[in-house]
OpenMM code with the backbone's topology and positions (N, CA, C; nanometers):
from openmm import Vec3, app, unit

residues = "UNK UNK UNK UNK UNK UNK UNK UNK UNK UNK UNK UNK UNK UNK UNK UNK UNK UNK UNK UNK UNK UNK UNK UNK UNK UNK UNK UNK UNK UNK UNK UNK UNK UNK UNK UNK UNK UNK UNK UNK UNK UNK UNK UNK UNK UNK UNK UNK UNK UNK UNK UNK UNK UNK UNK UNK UNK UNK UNK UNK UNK UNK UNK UNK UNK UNK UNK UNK UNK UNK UNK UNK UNK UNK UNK UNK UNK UNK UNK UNK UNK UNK UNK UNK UNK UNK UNK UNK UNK UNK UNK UNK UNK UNK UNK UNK UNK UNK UNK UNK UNK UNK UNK UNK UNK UNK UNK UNK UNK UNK UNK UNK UNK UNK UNK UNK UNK UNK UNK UNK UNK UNK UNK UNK UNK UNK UNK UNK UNK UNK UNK UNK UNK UNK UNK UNK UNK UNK UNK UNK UNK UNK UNK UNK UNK UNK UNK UNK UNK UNK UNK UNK UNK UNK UNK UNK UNK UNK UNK UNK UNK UNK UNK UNK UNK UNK UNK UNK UNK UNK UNK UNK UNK UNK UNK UNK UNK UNK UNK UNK UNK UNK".split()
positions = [
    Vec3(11.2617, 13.8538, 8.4017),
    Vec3(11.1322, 13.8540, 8.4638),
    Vec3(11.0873, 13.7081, 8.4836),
    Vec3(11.0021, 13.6880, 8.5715),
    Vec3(11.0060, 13.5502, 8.6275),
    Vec3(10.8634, 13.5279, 8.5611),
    Vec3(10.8801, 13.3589, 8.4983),
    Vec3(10.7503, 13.3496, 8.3827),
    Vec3(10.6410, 13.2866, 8.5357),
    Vec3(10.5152, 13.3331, 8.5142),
    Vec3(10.4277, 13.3080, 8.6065),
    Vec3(10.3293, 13.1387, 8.5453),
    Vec3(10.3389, 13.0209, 8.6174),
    Vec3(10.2422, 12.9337, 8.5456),
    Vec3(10.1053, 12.9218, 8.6445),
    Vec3(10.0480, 12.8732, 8.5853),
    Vec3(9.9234, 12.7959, 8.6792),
    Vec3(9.9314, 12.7019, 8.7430),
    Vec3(9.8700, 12.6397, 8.8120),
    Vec3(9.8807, 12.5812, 8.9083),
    Vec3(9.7578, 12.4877, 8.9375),
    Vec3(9.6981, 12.3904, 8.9545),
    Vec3(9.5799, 12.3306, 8.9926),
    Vec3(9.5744, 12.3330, 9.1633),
    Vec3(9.4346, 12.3255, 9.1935),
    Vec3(9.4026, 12.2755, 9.3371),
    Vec3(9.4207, 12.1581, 9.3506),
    Vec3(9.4315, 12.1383, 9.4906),
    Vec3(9.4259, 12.0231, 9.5684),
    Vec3(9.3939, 11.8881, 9.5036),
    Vec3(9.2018, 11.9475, 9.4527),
    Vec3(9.1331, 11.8709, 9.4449),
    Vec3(9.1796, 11.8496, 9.3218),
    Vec3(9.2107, 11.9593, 9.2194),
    Vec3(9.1922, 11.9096, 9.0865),
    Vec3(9.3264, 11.7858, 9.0455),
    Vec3(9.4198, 11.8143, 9.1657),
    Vec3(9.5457, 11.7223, 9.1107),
    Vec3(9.4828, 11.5937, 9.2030),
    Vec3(9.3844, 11.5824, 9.2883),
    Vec3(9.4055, 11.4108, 9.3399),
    Vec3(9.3330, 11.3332, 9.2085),
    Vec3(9.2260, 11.4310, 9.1335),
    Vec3(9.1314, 11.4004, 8.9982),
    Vec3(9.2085, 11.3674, 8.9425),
    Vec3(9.3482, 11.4189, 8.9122),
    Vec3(9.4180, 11.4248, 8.7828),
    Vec3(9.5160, 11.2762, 8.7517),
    Vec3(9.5566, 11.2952, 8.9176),
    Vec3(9.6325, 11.1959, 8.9768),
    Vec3(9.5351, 11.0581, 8.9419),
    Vec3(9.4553, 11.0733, 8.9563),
    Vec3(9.3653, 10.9313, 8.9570),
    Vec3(9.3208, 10.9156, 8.8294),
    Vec3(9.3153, 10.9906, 8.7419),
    Vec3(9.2472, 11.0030, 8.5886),
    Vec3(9.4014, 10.9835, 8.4892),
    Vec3(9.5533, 10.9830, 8.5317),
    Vec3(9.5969, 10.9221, 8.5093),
    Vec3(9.6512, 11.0816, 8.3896),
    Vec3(9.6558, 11.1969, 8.4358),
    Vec3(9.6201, 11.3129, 8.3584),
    Vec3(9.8284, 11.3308, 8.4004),
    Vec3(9.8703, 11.3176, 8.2348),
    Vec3(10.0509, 11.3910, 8.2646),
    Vec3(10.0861, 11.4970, 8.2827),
    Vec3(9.9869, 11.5976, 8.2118),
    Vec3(9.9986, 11.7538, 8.3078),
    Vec3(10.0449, 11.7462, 8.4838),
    Vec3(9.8972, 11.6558, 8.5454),
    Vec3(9.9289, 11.6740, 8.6769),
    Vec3(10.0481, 11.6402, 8.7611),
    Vec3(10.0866, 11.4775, 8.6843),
    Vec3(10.2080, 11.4375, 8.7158),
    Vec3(10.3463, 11.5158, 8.7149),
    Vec3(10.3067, 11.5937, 8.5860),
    Vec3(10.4267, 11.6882, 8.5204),
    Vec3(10.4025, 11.8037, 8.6203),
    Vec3(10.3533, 11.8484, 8.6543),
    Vec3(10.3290, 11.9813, 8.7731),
    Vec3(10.3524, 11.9126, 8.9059),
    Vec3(10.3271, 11.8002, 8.9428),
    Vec3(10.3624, 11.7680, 9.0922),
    Vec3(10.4888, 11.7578, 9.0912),
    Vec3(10.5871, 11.6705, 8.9794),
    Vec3(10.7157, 11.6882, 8.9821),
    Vec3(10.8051, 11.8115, 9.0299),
    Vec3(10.7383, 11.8941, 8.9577),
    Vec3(10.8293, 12.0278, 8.9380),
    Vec3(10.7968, 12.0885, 9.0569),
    Vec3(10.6501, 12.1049, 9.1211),
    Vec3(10.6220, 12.2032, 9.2334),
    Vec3(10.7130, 12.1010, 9.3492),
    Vec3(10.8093, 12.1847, 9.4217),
    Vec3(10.8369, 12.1359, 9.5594),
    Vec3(10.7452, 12.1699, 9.6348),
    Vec3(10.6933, 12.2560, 9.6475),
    Vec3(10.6255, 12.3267, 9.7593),
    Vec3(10.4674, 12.2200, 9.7409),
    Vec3(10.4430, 12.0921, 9.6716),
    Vec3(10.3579, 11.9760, 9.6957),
    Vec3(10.4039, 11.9196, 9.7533),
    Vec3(10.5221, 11.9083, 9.8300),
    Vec3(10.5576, 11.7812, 9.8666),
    Vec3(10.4704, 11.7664, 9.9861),
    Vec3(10.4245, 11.8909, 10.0499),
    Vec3(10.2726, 11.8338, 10.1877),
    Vec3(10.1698, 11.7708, 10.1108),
    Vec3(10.1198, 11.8198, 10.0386),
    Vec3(10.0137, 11.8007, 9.9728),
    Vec3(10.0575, 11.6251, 9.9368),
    Vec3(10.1393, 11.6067, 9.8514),
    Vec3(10.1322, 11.4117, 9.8572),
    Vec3(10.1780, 11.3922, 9.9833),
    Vec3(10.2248, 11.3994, 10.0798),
    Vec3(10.2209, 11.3357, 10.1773),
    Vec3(10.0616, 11.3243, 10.2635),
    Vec3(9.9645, 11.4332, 10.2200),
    Vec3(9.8130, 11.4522, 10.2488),
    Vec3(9.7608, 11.3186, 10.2188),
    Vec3(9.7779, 11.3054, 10.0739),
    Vec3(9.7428, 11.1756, 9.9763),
    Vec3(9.7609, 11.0896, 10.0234),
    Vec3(9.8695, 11.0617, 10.0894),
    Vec3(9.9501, 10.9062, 10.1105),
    Vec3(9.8494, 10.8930, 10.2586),
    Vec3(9.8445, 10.9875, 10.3769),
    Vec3(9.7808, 10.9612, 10.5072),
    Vec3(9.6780, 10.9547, 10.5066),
    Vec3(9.5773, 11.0344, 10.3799),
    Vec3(9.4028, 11.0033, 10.3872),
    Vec3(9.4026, 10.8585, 10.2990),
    Vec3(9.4967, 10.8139, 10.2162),
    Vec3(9.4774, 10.7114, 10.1695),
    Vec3(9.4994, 10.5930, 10.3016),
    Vec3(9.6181, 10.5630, 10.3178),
    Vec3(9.6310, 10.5061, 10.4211),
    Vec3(9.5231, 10.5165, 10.5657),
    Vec3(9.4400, 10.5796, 10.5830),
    Vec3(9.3513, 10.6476, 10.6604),
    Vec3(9.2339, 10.5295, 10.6104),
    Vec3(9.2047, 10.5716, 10.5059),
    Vec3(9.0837, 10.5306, 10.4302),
    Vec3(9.1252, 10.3492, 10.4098),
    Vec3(9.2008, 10.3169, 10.3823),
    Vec3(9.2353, 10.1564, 10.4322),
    Vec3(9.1947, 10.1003, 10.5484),
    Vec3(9.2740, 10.2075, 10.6398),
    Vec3(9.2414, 10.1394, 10.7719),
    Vec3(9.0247, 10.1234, 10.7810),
    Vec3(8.9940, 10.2740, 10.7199),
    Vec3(8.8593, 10.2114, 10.7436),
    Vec3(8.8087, 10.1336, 10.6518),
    Vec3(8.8497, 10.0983, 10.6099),
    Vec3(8.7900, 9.9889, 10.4829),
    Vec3(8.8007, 9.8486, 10.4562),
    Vec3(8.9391, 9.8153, 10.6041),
    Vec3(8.9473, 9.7252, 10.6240),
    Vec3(8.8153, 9.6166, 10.7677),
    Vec3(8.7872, 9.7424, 10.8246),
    Vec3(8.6541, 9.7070, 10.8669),
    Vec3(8.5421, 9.5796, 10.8336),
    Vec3(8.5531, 9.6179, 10.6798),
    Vec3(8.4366, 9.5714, 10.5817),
    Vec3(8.5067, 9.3985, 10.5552),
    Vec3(8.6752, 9.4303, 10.6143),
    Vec3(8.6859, 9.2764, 10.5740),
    Vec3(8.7282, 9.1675, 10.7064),
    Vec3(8.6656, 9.2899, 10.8177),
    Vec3(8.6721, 9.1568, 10.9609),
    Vec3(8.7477, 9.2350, 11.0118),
    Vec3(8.8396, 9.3058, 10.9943),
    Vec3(8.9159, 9.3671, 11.0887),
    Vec3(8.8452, 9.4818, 11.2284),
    Vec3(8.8796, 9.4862, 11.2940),
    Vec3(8.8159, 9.5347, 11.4288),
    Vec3(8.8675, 9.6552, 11.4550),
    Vec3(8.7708, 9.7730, 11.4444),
    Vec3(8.8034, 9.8903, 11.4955),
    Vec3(8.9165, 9.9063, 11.5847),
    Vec3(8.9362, 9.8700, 11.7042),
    Vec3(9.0485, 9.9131, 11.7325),
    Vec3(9.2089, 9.9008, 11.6875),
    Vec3(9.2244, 9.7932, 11.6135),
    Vec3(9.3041, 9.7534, 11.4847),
    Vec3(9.3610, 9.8592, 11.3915),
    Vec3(9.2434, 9.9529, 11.3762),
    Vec3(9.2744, 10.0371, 11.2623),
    Vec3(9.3528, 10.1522, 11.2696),
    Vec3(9.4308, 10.1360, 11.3338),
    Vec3(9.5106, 10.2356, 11.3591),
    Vec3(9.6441, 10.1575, 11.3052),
    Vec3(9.6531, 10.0288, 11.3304),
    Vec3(9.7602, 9.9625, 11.2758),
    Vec3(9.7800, 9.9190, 11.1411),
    Vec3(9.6377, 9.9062, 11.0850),
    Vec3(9.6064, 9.8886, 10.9134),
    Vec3(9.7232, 10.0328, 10.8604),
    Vec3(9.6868, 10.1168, 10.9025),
    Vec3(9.6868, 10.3129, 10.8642),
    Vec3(9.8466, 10.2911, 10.9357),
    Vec3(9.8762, 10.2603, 11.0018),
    Vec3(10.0971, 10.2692, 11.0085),
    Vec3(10.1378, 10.1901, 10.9082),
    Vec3(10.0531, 10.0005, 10.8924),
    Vec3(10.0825, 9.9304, 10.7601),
    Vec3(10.1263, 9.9953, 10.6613),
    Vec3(9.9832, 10.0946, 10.6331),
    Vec3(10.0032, 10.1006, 10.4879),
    Vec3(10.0685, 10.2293, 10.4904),
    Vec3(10.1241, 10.3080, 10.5884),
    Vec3(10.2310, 10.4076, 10.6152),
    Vec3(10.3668, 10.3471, 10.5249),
    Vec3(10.4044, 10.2460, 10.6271),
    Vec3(10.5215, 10.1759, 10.5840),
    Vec3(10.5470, 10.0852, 10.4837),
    Vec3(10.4363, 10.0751, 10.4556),
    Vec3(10.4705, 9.9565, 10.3061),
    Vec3(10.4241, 10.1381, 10.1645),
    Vec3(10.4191, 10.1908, 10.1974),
    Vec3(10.4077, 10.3247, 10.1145),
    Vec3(10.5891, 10.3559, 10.0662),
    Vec3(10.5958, 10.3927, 10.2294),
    Vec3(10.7567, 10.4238, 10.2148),
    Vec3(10.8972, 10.3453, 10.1945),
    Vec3(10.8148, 10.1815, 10.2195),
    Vec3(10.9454, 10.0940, 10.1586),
    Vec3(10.9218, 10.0849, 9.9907),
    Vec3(10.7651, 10.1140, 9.9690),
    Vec3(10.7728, 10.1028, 9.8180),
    Vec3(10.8527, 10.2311, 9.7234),
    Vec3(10.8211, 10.3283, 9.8314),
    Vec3(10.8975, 10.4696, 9.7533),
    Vec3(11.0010, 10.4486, 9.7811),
    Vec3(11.1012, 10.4070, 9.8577),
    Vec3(11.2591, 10.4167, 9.8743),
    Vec3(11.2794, 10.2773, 9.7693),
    Vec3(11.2009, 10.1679, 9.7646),
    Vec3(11.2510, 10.0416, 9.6914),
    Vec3(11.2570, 10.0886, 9.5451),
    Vec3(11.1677, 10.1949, 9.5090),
    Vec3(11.1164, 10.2575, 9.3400),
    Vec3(11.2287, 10.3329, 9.3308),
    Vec3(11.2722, 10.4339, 9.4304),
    Vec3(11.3940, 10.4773, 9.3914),
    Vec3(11.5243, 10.4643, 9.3545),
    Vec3(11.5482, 10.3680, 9.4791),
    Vec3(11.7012, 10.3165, 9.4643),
    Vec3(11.7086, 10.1887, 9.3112),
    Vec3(11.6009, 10.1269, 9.2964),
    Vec3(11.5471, 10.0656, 9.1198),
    Vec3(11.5475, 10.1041, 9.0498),
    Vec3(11.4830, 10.2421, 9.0408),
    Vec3(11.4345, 10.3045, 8.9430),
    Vec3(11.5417, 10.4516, 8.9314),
    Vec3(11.6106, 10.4673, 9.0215),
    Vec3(11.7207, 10.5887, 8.9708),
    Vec3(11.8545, 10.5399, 8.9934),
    Vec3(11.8832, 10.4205, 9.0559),
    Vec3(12.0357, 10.3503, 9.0625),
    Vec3(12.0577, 10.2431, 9.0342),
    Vec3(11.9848, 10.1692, 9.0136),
    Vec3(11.9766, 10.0270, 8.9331),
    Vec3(11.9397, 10.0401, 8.8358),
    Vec3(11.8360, 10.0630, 8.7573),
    Vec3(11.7565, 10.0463, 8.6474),
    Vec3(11.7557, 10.2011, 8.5729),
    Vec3(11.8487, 10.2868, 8.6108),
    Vec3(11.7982, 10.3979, 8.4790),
    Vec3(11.8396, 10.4331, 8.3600),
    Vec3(11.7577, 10.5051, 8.2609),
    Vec3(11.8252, 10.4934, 8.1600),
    Vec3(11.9200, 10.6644, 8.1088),
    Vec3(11.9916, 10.7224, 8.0533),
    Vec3(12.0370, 10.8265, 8.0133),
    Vec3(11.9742, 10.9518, 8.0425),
    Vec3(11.8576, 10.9447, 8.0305),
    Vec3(11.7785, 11.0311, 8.0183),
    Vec3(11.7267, 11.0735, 8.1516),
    Vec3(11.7387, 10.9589, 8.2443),
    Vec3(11.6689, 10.9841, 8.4280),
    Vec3(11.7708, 11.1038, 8.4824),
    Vec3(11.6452, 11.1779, 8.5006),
    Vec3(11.7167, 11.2753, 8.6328),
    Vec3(11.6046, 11.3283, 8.6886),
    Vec3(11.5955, 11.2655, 8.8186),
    Vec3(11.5319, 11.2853, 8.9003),
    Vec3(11.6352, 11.2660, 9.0804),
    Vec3(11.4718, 11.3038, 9.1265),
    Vec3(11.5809, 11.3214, 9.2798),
    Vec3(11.4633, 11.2403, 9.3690),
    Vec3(11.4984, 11.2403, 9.4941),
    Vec3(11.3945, 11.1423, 9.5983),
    Vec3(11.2682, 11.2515, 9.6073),
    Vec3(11.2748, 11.3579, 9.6340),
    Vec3(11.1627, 11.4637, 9.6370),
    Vec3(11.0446, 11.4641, 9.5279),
    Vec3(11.1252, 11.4736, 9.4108),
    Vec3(11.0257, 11.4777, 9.2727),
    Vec3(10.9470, 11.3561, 9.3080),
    Vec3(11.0346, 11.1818, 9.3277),
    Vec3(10.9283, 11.1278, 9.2682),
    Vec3(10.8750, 11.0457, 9.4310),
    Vec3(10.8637, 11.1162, 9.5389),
    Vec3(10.7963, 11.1036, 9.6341),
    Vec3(10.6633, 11.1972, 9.6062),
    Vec3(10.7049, 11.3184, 9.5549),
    Vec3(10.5793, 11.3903, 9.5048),
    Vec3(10.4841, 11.2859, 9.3976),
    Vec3(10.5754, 11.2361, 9.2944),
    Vec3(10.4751, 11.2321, 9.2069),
    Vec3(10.3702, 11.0560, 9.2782),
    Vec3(10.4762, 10.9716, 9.2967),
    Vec3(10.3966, 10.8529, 9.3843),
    Vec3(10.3184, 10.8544, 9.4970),
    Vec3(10.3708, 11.0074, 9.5667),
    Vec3(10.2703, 11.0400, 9.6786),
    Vec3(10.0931, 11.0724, 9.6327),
    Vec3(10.0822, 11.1502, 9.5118),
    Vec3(9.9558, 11.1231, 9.4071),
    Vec3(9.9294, 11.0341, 9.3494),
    Vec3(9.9951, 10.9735, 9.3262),
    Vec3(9.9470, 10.8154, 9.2513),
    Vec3(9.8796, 10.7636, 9.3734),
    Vec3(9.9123, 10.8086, 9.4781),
    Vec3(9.7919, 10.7077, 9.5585),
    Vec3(9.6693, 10.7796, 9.6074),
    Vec3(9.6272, 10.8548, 9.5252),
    Vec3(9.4999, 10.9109, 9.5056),
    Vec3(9.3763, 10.7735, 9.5310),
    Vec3(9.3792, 10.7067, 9.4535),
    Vec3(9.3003, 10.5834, 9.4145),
    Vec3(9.2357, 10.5562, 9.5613),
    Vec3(9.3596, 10.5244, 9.6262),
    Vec3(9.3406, 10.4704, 9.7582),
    Vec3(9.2413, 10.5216, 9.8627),
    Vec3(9.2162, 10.6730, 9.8428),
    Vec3(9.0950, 10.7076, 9.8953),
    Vec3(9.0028, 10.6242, 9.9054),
    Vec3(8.9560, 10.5497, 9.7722),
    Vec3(8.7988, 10.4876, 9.7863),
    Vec3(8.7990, 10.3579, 9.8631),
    Vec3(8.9484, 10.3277, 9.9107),
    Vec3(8.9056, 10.1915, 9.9886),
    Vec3(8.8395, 10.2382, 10.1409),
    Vec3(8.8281, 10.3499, 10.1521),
    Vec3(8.7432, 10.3558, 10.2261),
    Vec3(8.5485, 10.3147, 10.2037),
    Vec3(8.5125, 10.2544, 10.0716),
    Vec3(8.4305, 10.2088, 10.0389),
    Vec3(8.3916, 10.0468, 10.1059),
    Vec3(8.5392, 10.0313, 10.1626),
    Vec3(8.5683, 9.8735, 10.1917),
    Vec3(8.4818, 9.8790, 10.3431),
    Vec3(8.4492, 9.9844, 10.3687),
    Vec3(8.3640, 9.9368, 10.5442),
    Vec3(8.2118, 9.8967, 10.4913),
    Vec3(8.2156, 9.8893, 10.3856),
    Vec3(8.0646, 9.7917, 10.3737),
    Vec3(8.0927, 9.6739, 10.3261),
    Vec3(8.1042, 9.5668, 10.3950),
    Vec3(8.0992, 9.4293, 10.3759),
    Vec3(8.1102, 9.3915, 10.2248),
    Vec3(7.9955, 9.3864, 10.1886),
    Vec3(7.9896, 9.3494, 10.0448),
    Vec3(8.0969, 9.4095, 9.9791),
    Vec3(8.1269, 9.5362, 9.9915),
    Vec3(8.2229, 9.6166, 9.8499),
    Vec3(8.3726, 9.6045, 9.9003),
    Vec3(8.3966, 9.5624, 10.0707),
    Vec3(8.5208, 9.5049, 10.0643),
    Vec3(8.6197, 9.4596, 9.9701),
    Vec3(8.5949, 9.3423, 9.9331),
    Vec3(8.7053, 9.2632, 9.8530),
    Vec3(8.7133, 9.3196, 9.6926),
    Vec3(8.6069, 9.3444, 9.6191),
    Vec3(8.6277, 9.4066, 9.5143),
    Vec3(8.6717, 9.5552, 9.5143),
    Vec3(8.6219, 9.6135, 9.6375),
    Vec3(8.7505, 9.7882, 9.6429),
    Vec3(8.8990, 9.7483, 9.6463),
    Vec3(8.9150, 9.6233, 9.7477),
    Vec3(9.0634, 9.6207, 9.7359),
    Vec3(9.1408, 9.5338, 9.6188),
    Vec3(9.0650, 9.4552, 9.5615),
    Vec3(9.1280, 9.4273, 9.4254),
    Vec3(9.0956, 9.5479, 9.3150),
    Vec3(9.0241, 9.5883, 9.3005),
    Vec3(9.0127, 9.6845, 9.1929),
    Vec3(9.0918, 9.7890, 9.2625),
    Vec3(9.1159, 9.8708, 9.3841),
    Vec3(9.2151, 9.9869, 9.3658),
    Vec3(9.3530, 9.9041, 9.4009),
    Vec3(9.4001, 9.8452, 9.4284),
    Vec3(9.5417, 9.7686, 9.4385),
    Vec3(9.5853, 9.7529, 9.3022),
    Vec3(9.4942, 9.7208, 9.1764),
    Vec3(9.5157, 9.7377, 9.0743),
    Vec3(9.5403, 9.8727, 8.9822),
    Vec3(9.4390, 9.9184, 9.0327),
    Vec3(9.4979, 10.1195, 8.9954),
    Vec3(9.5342, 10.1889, 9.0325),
    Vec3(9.6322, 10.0981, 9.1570),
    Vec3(9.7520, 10.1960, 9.2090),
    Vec3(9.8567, 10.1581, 9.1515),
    Vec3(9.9052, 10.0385, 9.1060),
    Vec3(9.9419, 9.9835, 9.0157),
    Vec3(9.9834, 10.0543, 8.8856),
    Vec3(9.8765, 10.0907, 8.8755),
    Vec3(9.8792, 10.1897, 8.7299),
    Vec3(9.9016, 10.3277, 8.7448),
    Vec3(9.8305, 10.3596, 8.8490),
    Vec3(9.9145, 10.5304, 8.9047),
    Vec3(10.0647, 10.5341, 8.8955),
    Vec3(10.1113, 10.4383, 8.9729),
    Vec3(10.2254, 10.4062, 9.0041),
    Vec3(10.3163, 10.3859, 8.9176),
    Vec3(10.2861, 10.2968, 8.8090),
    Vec3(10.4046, 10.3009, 8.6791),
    Vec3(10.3665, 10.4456, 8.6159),
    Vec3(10.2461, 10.4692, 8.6096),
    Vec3(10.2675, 10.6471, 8.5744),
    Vec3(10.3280, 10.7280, 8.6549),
    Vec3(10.3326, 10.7415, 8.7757),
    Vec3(10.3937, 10.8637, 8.7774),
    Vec3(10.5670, 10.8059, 8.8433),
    Vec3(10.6125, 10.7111, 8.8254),
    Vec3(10.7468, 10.6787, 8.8221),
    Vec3(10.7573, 10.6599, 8.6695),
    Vec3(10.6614, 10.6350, 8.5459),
    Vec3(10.7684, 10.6840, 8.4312),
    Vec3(10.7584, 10.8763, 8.4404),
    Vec3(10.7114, 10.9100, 8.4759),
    Vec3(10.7003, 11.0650, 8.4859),
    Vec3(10.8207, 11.0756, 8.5690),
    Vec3(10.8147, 11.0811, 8.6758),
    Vec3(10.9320, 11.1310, 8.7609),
    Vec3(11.0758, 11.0411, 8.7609),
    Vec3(11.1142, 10.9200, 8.6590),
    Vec3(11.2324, 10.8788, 8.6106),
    Vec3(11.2490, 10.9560, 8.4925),
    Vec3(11.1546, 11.0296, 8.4125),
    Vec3(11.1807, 11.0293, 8.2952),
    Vec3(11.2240, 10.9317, 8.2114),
    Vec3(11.1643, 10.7703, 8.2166),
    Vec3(11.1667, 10.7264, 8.1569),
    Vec3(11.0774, 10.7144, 7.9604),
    Vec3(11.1289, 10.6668, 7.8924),
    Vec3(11.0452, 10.6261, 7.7633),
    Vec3(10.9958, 10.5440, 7.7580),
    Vec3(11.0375, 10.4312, 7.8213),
    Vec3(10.9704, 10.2849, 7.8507),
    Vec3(10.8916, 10.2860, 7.9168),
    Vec3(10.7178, 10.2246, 7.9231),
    Vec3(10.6657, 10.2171, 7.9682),
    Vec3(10.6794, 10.0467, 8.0250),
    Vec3(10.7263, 9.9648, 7.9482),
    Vec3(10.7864, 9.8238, 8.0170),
    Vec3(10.9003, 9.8924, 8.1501),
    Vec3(11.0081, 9.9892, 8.1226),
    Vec3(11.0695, 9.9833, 8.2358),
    Vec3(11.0380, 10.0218, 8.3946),
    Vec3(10.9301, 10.1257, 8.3329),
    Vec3(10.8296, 10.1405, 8.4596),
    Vec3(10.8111, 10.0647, 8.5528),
    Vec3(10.7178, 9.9735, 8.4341),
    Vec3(10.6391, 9.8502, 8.5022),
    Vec3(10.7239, 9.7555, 8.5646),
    Vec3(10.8397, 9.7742, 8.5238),
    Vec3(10.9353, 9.6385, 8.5807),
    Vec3(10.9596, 9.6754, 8.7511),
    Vec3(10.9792, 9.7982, 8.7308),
    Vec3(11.0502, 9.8867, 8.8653),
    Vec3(10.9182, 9.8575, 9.0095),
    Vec3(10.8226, 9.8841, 8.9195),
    Vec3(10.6872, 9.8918, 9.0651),
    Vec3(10.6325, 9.7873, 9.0568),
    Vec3(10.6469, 9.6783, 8.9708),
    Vec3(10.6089, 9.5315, 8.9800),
    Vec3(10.7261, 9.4781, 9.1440),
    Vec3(10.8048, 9.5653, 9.1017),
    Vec3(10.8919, 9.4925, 9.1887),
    Vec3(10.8700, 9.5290, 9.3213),
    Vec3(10.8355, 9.6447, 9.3313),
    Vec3(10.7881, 9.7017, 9.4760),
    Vec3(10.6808, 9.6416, 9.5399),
    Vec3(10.5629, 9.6561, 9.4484),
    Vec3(10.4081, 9.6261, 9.4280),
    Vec3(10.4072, 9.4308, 9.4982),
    Vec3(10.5150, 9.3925, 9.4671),
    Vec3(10.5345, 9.2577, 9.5122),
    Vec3(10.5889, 9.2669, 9.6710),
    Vec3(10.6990, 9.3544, 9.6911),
    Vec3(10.7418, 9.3668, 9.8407),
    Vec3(10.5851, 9.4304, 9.9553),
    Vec3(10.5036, 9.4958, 9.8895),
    Vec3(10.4175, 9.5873, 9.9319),
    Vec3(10.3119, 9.4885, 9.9749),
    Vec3(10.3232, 9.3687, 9.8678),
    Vec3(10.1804, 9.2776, 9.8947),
    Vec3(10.2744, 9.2213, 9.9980),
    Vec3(10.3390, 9.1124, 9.9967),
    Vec3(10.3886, 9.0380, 10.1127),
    Vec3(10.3699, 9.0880, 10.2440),
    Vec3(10.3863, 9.2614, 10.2971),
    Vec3(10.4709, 9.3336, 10.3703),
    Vec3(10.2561, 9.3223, 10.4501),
    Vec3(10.1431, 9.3630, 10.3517),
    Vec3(10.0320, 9.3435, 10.3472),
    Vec3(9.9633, 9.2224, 10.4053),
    Vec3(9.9792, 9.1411, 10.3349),
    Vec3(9.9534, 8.9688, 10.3721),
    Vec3(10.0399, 8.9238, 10.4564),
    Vec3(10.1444, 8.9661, 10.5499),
    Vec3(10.1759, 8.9276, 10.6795),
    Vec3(10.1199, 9.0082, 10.7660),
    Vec3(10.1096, 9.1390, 10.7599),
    Vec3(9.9985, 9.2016, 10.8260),
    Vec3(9.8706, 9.1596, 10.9073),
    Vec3(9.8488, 9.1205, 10.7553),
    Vec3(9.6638, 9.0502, 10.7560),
    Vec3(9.6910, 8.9166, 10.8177),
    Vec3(9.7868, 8.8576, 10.8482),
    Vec3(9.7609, 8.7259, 10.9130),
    Vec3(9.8082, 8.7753, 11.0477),
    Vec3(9.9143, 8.8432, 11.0808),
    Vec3(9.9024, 8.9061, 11.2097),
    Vec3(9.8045, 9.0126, 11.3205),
    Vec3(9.7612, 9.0086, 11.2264),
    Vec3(9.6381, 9.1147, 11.2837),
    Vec3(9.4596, 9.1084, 11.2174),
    Vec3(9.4557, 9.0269, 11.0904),
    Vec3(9.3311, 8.9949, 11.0949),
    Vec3(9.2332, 8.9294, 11.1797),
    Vec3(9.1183, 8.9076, 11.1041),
    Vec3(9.0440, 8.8026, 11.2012),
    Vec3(9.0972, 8.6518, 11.2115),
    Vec3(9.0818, 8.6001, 11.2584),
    Vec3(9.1040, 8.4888, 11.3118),
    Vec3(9.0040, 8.3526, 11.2496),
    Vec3(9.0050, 8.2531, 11.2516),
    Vec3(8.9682, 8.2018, 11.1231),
    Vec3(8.9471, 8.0008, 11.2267),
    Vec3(8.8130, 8.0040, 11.2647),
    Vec3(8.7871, 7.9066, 11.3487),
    Vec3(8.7178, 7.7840, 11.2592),
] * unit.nanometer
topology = app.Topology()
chain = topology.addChain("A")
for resn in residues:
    res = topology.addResidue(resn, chain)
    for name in ("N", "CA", "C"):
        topology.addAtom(name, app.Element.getBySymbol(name[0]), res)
């Protein structure tokens, strides 16, 4: 007989995701049938950048290119976390696959919602240092979740390393397409 579990909403896993909760992590892993649902995460986040970059000079019609940015610096960070974090760097215990931990990093960027806070001038620069930082931390959570790692240093080593390709990939962006600076 097939054991029946529970399941959270939508809402309750982007909460969970962002509150840093291992249940949720541990349930996004396992459910395939999330894998829309973080890809939801990753496009309203990325969404919510583009408008938030507003707040730091960038020009509405722009924002469509902020929101592919942070498309693609999403997905070089998830393929860079993987091929690090499950073929370079794992330990005995990793078994995971590209699905699981696209699910589980696709929630880690829960956070990213609030840079849509960034279209008011003032709260610009402190939304994007304060959530760049707790994606950061999503991020070594739910890649030690979905490596099954024990190390919480090996985590950190893996998405430091991304988190570094992600800023660069960012800050050429912003000089190609920001404001302009007279």
């Amino acid at each position: 007989m097939a054991q029946l579990t529970s399941t959270n909403g939508f809402l309750q896993r982007l909460i969970g995701a962002m509150a840093l909760d291992v249940a949720i992590y541990e349930e996004v892993e396992a459910d395939a049938g999330a894998t829309m649902q973080a890809m939801a995460v990753v496009v309203l986040s990325a969404a919510a950048a583009g408008i938030g970059a507003t707040g730091l000079g960038v020009a509405p019609p722009r924002i469509p290119v902020i929101i592919v940015a942070a498309l693609v610096s999403w997905a070089a960070w998830a393929l860079l976390t993987f091929e690090v974090g499950a073929r370079i760097l794992p330990t005995a215990g990793t078994r995971a696959n590209l699905g699981q931990l696209l699910r589980t990093i696709g929630f880690s960027t829960a956070p990213g919602l609030l840079l849509a806070i960034g279209a008011i001038p003032v709260a610009a620069r402190p939304a994007f240092a304060i959530v760049a930082v707790w994606l950061l931390l999503t991020m070594v959570y739910a890649v030690q979740r979905a490596l099954d790692y024990t190390s919480t240093v090996r985590a950190v080593a893996v998405c430091v390393f991304g988190w570094i390709l992600v800023a660069v990939i960012g800050m050429v962006i912003g000089v190609l397409f920001g404001p302009t600076v007279s």
